[in-house]
N, C-alpha and C positions, 0 to 999 in steps of 0.2 A: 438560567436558560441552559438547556443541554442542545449538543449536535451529535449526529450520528456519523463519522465520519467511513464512506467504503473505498477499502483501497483495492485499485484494481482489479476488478473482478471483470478479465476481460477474458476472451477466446484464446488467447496464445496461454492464457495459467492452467485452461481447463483438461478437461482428458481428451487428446486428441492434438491440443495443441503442441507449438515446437518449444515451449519452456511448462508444460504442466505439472501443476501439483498436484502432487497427489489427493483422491479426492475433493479436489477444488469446486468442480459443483456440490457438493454434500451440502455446503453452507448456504447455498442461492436463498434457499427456502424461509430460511432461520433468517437471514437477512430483509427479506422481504415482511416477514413479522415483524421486525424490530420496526423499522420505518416509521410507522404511525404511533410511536411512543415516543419520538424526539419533535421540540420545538424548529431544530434546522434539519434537513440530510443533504449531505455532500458528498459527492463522488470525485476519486483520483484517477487519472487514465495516464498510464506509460504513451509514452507518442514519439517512439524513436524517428529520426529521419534514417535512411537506408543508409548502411556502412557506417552504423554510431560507433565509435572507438570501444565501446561494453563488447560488440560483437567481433569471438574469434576471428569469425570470417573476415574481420576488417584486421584481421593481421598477419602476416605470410606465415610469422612462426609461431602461434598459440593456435591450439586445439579447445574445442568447448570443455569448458571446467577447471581449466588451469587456470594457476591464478598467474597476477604482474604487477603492475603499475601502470594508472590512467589519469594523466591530470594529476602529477605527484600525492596520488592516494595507491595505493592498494586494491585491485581489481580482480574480483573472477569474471574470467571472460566468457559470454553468452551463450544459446545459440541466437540466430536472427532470432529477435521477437518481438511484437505489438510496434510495428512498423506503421508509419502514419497513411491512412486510407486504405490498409488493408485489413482484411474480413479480419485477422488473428489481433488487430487495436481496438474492435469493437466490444464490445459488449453485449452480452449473451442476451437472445429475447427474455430469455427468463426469468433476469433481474426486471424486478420492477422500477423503472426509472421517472413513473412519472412525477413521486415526491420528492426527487431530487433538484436542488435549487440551485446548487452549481456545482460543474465539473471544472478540476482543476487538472490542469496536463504537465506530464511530467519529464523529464528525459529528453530534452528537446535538442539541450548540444550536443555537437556531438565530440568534444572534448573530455566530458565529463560525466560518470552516470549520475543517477538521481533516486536513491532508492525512498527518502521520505516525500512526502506530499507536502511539505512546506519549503526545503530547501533540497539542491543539490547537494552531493556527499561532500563538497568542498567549503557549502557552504557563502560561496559567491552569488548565488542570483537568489530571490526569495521568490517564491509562487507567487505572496498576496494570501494564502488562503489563512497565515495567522491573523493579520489586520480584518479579512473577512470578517469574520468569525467576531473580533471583539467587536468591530463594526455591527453585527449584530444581536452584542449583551452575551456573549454565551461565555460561560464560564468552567462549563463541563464537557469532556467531547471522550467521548465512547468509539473504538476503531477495532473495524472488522474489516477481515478480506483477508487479500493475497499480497506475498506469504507471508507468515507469522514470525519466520526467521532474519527476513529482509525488510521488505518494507511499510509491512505493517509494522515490526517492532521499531524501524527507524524514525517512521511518524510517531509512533508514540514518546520514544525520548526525548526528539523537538517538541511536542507538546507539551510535554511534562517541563523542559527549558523555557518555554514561553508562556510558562505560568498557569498554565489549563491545568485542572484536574483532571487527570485521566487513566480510562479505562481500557483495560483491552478484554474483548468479547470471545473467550477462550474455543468456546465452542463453533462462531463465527468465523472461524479462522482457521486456514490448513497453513502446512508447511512444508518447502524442501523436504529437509529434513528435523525431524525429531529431538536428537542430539542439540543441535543449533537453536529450535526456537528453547526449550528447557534453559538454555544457556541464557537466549534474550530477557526471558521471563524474567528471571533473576536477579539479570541488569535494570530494568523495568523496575521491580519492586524495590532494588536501592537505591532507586530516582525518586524514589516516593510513589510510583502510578500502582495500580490497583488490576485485578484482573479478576474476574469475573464470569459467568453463566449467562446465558439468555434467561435462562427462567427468574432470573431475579430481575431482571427489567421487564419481561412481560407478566410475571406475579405480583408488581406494584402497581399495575394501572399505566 
């Protein structure tokens, strides 16, 4: 059993938003084909509460993109973004949502950020969506979305720790920056996880 796991592909990543990646809609499309190829699809939603300790603005003296310390980790600091009940936390009409089976939400303390979809960067609270997931049979999970340097590749190294086979959907996927996901990759493939094309999941049926 395979999952399709989408991380965030919400309003604040897109073009226009106040944290966008660079062509972050490019992928909606490719994403929405993938869909009916997987047994499960699941979706991550960042869901900060206002002034989350991630945002410079919650701090007198960091500017956006500096880094620090948040929750005795290592932090770059935000701008505001995917703030919970507003337009920039939702997700784009143009994803298609209706085969998705469950969204898990992420970022919710605000102590601590949360870049993968199964745990926070500390590591302290779990989502659930690992036990989901075994909860039902799946053994393979494929992860696309936003971004490829953060938390798409941080979901992937917890999956790849939690015994999933896993893929990341290269093309499915933008990034901050360039540099950085190249780096993740790499990390990636000495975890064992695999990386991959859409046209090889939607050329097998």
């Amino acid at each position: 059993m395979k999952a399709l796991i989408i991380i965030d592909i919400q309003n604040d990543f897109l073009p226009g938003g106040s944290l966008a990646v660079p062509g972050g809609d490019k992928i909606i499309e490719i994403v929405n084909r993938l869909m009916p190829h997987f047994d499960l699809v699941i979706a991550t939603q960042d869901w900060h509460p206002p002034n989350h300790g991630s945002f410079a603005s919650a701090h007198h003296d960091k500017h956006v993109f500096e880094t620090g310390m948040l929750g005795g980790l290592e932090q770059v600091f935000w701008p505001d973004h995917c703030v919970q009940g507003t337009f920039g936390a939702e997700m784009p009409p143009k994803l298609n949502i209706k085969p998705v089976e469950a969204i898990f939400r992420k970022g919710t303390d605000p102590s601590i950020d949360s870049y993968s979809g199964f745990f926070d960067n500390g590591k302290k609270k779990d989502t659930g969506l690992g036990a989901y997931m075994r909860g039902r049979g799946i053994s393979q999970v494929y992860i696309a979305g936003l971004a490829g340097d953060f938390c798409v590749g941080f979901s992937a190294l917890d999956a790849i720790e939690l015994g999933f086979e896993t893929f990341v959907v290269e093309d499915a996927t933008r990034s901050i920056s360039h540099e950085g996901f190249e780096k993740m990759k790499n990390i990636i493939l000495s975890k064992g996880g695999k990386i991959l094309k859409s046209k090889q999941i939607l050329q097998s049926g």
